[in-house]
NUZATI-31227 format. One record per atom (N, C-alpha, C): atom name; x, y, z; residue number from 1. Coordinates in nm, 3 decimals. Example, Ala and Ser with C-alpha at 12.3 -4.5 7.8 and 13.67 -1.06 7.14 Angstrom:
BEGIN
{atomo: N&x: 1.319&y: -0.569&z: 0.780&num: 1}
{atomo: CA&x: 1.230&y: -0.450&z: 0.780&num: 1}
{atomo: C&x: 1.320&y: -0.330&z: 0.780&num: 1}
{atomo: N&x: 1.285&y: -0.225&z: 0.708&num: 2}
{atomo: CA&x: 1.367&y: -0.106&z: 0.714&num: 2}
{atomo: C&x: 1.290&y: 0.003&z: 0.787&num: 2}
END
This chain:
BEGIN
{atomo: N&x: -0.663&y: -1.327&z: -0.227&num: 1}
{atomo: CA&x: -0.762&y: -1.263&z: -0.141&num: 1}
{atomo: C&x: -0.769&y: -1.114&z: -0.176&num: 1}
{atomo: N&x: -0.911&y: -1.072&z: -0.176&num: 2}
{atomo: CA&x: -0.927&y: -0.930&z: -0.234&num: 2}
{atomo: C&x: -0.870&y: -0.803&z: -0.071&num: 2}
{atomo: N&x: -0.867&y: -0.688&z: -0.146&num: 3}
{atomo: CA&x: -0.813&y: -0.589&z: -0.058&num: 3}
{atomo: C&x: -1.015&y: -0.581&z: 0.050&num: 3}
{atomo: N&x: -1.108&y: -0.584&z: -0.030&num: 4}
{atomo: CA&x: -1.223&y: -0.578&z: 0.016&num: 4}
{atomo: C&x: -1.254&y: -0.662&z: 0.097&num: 4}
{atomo: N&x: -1.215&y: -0.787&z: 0.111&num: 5}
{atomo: CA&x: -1.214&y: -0.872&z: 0.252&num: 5}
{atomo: C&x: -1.153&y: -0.817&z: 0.351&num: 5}
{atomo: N&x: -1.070&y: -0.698&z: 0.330&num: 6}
{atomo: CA&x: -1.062&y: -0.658&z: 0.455&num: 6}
{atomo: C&x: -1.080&y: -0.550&z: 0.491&num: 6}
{atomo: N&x: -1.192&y: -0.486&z: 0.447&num: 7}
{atomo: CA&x: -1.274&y: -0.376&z: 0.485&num: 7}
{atomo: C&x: -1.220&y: -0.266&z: 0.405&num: 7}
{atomo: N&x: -1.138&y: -0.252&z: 0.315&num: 8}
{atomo: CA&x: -1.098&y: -0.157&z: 0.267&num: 8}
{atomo: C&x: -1.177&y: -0.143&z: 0.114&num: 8}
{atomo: N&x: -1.235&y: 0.038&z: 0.087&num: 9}
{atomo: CA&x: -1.366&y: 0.021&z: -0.010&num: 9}
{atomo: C&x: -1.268&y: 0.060&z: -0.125&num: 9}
{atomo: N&x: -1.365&y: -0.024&z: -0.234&num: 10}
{atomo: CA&x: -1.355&y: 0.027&z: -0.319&num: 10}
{atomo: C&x: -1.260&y: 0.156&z: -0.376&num: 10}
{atomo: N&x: -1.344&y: 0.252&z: -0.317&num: 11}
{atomo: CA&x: -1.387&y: 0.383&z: -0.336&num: 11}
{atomo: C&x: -1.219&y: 0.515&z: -0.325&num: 11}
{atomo: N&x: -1.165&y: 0.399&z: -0.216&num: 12}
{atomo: CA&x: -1.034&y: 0.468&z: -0.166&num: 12}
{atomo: C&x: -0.944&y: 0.434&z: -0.244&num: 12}
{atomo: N&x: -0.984&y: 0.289&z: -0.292&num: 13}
{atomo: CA&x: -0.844&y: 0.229&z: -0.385&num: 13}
{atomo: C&x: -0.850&y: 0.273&z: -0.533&num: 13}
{atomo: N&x: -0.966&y: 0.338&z: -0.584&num: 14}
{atomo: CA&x: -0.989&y: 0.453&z: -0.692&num: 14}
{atomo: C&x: -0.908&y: 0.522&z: -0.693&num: 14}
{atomo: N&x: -0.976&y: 0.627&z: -0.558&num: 15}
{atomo: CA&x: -0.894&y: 0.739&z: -0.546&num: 15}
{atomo: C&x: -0.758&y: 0.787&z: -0.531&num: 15}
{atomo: N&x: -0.690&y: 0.669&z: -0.476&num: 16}
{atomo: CA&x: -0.579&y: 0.663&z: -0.460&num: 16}
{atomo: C&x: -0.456&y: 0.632&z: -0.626&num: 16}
{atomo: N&x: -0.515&y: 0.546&z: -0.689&num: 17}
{atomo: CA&x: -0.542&y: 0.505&z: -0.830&num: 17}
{atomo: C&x: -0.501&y: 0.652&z: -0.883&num: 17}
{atomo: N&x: -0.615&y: 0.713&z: -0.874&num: 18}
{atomo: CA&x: -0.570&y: 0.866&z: -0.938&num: 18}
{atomo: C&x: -0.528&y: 0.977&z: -0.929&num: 18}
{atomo: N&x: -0.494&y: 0.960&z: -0.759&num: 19}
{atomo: CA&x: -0.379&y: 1.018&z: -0.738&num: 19}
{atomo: C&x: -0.232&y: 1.018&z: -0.789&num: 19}
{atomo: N&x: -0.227&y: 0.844&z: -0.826&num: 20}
{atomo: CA&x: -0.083&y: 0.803&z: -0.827&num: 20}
{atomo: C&x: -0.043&y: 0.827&z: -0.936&num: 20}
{atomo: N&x: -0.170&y: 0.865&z: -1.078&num: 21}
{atomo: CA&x: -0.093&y: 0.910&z: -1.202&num: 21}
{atomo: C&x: -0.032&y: 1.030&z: -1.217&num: 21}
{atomo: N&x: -0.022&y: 1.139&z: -1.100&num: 22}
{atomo: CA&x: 0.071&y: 1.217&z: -1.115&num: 22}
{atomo: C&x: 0.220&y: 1.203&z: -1.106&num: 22}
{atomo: N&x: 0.288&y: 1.214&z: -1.191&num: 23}
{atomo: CA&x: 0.421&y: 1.152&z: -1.212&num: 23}
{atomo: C&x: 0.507&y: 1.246&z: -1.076&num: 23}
{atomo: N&x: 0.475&y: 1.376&z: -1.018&num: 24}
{atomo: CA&x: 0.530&y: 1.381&z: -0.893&num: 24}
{atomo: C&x: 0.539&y: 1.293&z: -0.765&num: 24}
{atomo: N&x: 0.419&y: 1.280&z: -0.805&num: 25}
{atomo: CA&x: 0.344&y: 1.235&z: -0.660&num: 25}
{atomo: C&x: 0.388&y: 1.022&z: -0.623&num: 25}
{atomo: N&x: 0.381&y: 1.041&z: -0.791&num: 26}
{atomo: CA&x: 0.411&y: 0.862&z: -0.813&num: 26}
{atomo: C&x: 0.561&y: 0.860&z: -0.803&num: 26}
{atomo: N&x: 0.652&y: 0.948&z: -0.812&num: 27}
{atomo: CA&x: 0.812&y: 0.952&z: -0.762&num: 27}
{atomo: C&x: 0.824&y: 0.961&z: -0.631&num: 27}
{atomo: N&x: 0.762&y: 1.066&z: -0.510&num: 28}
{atomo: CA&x: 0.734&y: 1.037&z: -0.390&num: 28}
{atomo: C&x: 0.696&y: 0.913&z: -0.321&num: 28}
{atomo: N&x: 0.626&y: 0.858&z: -0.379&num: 29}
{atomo: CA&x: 0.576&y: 0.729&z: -0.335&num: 29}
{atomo: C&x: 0.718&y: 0.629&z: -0.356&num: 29}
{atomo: N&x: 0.740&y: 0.641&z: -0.471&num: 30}
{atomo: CA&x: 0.862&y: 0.541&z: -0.500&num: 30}
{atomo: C&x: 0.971&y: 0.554&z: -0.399&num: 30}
{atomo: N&x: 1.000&y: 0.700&z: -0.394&num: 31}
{atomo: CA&x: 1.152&y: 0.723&z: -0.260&num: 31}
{atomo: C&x: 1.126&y: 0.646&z: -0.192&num: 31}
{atomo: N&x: 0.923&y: 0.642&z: -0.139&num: 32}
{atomo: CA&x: 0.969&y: 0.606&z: -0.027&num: 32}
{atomo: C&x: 0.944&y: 0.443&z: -0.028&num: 32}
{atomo: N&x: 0.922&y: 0.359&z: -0.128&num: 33}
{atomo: CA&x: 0.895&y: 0.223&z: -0.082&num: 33}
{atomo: C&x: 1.067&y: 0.165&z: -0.180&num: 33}
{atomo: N&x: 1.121&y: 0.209&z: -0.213&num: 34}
{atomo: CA&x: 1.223&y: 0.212&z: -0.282&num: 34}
{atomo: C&x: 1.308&y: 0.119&z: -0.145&num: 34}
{atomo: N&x: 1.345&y: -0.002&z: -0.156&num: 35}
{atomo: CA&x: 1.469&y: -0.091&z: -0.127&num: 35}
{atomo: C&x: 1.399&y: -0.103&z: -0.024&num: 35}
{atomo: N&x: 1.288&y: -0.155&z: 0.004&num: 36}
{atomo: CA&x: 1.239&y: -0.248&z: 0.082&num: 36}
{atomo: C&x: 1.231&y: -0.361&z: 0.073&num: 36}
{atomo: N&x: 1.248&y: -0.468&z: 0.203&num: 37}
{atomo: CA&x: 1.272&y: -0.595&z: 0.219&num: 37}
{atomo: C&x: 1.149&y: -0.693&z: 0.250&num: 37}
{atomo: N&x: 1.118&y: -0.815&z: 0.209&num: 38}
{atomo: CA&x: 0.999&y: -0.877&z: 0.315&num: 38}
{atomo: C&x: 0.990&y: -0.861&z: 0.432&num: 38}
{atomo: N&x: 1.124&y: -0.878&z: 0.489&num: 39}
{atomo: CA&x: 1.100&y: -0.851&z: 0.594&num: 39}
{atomo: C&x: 1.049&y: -0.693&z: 0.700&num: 39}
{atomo: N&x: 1.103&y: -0.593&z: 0.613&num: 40}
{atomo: CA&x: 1.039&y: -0.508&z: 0.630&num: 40}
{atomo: C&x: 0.872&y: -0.485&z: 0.604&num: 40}
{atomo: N&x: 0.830&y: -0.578&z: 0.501&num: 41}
{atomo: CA&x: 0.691&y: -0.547&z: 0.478&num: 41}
{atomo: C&x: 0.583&y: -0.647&z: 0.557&num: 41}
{atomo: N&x: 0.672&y: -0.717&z: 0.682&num: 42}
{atomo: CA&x: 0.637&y: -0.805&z: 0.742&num: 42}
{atomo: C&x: 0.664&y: -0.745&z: 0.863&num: 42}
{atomo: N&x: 0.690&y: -0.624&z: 0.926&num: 43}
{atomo: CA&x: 0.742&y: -0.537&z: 1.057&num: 43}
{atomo: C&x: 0.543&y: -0.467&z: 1.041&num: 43}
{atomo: N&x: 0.485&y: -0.464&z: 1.141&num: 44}
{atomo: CA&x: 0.382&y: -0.440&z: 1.170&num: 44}
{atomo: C&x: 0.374&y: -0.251&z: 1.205&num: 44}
{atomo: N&x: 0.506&y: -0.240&z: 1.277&num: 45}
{atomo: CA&x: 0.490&y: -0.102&z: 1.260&num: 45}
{atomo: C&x: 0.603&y: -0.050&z: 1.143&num: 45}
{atomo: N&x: 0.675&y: -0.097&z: 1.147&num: 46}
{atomo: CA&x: 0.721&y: -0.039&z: 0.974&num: 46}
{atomo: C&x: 0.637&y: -0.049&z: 0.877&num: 46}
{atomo: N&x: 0.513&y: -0.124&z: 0.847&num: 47}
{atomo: CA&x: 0.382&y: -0.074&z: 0.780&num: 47}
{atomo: C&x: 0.315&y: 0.002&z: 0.794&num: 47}
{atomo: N&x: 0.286&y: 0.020&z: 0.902&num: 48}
{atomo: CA&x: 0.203&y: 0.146&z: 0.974&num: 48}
{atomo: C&x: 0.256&y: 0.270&z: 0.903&num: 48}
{atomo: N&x: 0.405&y: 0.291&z: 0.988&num: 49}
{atomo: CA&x: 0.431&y: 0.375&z: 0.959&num: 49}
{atomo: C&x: 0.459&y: 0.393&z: 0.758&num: 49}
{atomo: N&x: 0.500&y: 0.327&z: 0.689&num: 50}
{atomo: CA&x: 0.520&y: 0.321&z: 0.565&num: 50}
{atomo: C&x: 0.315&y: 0.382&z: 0.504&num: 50}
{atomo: N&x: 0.256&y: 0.324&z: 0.542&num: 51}
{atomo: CA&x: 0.108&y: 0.389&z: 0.526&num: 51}
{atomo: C&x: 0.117&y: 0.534&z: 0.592&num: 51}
{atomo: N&x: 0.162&y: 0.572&z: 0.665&num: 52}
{atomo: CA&x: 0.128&y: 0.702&z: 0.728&num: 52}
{atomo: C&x: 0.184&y: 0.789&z: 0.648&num: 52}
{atomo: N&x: 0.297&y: 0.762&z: 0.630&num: 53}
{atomo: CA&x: 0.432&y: 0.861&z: 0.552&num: 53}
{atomo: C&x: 0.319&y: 0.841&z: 0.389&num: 53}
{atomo: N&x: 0.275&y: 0.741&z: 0.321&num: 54}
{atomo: CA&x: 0.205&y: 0.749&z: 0.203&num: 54}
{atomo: C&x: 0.070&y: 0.833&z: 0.154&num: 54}
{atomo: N&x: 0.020&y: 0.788&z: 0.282&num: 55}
{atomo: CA&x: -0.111&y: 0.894&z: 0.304&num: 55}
{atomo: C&x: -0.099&y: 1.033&z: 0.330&num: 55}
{atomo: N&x: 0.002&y: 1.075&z: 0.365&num: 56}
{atomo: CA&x: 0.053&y: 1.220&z: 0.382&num: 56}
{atomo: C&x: 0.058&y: 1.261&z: 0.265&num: 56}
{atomo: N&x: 0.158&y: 1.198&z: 0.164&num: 57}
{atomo: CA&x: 0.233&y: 1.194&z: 0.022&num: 57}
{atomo: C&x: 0.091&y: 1.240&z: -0.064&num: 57}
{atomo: N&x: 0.013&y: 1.148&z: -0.035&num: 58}
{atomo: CA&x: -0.141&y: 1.146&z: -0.119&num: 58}
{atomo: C&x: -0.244&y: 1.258&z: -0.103&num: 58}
{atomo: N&x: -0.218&y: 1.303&z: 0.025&num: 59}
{atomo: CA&x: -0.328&y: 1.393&z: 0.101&num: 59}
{atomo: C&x: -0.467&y: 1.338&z: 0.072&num: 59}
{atomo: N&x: -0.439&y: 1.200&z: 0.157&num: 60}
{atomo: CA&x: -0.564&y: 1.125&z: 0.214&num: 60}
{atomo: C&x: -0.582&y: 1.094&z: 0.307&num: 60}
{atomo: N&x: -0.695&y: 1.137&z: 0.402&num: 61}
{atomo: CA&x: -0.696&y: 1.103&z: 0.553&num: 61}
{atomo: C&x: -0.800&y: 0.978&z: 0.632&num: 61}
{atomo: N&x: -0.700&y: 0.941&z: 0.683&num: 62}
{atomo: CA&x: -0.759&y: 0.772&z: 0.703&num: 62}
{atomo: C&x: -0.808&y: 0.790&z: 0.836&num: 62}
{atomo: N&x: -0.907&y: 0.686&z: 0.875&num: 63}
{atomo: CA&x: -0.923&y: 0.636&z: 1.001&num: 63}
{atomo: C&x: -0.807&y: 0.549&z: 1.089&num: 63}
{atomo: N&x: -0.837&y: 0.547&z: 1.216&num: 64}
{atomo: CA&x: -0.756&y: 0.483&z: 1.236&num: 64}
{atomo: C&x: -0.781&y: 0.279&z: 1.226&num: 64}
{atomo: N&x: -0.957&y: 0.273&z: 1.207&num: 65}
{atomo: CA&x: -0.949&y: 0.134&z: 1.187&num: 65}
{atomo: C&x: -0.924&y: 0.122&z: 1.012&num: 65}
{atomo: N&x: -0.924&y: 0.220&z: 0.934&num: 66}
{atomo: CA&x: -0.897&y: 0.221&z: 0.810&num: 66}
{atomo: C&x: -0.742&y: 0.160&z: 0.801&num: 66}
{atomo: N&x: -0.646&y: 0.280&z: 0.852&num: 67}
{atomo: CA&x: -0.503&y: 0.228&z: 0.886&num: 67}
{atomo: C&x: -0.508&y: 0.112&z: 0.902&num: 67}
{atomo: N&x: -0.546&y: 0.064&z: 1.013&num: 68}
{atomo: CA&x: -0.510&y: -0.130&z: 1.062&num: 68}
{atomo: C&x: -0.556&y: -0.193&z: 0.921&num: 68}
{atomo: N&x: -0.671&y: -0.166&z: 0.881&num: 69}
{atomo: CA&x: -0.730&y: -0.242&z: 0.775&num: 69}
{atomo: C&x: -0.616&y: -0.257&z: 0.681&num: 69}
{atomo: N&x: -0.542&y: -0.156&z: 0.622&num: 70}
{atomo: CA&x: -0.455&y: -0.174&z: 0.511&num: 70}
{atomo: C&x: -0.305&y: -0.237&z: 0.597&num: 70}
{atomo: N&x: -0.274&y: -0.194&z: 0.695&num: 71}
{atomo: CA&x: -0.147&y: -0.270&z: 0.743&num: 71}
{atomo: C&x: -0.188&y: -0.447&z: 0.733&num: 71}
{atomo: N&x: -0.332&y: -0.465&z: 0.762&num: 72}
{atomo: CA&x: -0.344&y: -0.645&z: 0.793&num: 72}
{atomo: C&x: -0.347&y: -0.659&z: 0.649&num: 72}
{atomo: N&x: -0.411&y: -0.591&z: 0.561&num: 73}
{atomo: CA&x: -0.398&y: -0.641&z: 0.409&num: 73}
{atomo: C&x: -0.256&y: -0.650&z: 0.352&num: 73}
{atomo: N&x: -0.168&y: -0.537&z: 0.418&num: 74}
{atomo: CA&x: -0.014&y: -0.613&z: 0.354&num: 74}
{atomo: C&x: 0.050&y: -0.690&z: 0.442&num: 74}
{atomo: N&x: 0.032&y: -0.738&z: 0.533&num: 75}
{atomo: CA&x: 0.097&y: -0.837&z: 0.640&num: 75}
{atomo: C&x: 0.060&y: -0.914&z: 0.588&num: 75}
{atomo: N&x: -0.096&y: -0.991&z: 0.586&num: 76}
{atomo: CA&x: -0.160&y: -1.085&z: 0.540&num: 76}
{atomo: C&x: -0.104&y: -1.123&z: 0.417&num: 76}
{atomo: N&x: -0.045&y: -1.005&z: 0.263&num: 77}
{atomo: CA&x: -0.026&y: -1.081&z: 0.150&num: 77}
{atomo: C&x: 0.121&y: -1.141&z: 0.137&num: 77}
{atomo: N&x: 0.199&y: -1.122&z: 0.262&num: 78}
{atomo: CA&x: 0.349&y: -1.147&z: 0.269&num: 78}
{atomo: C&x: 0.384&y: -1.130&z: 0.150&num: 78}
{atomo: N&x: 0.424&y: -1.010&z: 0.090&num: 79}
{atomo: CA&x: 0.512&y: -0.909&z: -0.015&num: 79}
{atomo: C&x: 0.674&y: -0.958&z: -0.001&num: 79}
{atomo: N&x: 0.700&y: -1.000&z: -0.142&num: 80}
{atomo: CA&x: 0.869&y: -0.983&z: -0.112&num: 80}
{atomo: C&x: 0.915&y: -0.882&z: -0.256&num: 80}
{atomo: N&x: 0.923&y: -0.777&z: -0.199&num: 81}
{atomo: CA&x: 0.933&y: -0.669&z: -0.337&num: 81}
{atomo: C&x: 1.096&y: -0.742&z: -0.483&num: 81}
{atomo: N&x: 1.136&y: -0.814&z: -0.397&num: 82}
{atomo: CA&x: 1.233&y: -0.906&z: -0.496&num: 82}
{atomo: C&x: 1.220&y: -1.011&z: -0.583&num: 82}
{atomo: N&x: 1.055&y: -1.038&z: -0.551&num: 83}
{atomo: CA&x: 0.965&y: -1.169&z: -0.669&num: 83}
{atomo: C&x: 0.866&y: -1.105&z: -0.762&num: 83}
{atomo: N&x: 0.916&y: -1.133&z: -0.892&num: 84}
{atomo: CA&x: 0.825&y: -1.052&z: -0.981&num: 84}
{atomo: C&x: 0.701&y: -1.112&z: -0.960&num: 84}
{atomo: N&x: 0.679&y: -1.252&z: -0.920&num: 85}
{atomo: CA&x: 0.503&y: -1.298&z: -0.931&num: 85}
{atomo: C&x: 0.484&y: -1.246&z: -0.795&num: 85}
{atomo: N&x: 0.488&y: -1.190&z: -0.709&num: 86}
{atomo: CA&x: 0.473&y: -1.103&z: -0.631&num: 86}
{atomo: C&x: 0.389&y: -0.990&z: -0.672&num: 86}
{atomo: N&x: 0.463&y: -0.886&z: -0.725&num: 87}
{atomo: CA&x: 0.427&y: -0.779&z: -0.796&num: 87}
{atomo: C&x: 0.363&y: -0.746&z: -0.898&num: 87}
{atomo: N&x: 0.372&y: -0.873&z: -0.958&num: 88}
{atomo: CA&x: 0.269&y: -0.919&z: -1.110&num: 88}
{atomo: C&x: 0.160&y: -0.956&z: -1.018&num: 88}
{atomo: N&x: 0.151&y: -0.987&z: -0.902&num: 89}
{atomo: CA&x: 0.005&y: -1.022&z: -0.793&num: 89}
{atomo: C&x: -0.036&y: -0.920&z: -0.789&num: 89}
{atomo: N&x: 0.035&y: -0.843&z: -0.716&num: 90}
{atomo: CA&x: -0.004&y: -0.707&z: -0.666&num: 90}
{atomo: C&x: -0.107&y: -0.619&z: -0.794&num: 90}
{atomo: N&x: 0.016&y: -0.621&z: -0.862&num: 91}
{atomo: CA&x: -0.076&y: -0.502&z: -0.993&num: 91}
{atomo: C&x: -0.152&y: -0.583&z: -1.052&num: 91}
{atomo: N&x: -0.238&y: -0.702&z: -1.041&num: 92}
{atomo: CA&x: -0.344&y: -0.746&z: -1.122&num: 92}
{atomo: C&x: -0.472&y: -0.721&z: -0.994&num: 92}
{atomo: N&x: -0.407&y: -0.739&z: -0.864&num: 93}
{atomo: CA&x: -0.522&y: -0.669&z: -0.782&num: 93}
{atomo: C&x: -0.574&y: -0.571&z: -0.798&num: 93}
{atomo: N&x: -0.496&y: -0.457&z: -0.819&num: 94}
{atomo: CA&x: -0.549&y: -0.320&z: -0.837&num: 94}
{atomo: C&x: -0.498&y: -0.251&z: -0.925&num: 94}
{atomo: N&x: -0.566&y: -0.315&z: -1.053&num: 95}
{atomo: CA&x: -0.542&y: -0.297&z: -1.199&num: 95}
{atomo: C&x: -0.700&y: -0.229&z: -1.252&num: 95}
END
């Protein structure tokens, strides 16, 4: 299922895209998703908050139905950062 079924454009997942090739900014990001669990990526407000703390990192400012939009898109894809076809999912989405 695409990130665009759930309201999230295009346009942000670009931008965000080119934010992340700054090798600072892409180490920040890492601290912070660094030794996370499914089950953590399955905690509704430990997503939230894991988006809030990212969007800061990025200096991108979301809505708040934007926020929900991306928390239901990673709830919805049940992430287990410990399965590579997981993550081989992930990065062919937003490749």
């Amino acid at each position: 299922m695409s990130y665009q079924q759930y309201g999230i454009s295009p346009q942000l997942v670009e931008r965000i895209k080119q934010k992340m090739k700054n090798p600072a900014v892409k180490e920040r990001v890492k601290g912070v998703v660094q030794g996370l669990s499914k089950v953590d990526l399955q905690n509704s407000a430990k997503v939230q908050q894991l988006v809030r703390t990212c969007t800061g990192i990025l200096d991108e400012k979301l809505s708040p139905v934007q926020e929900q939009q991306i928390v239901k898109f990673v709830l919805a894809q049940r992430i287990d950062p410990n399965n590579t076809f997981h993550l081989i999912k992930l990065w062919g989405m937003f490749r």
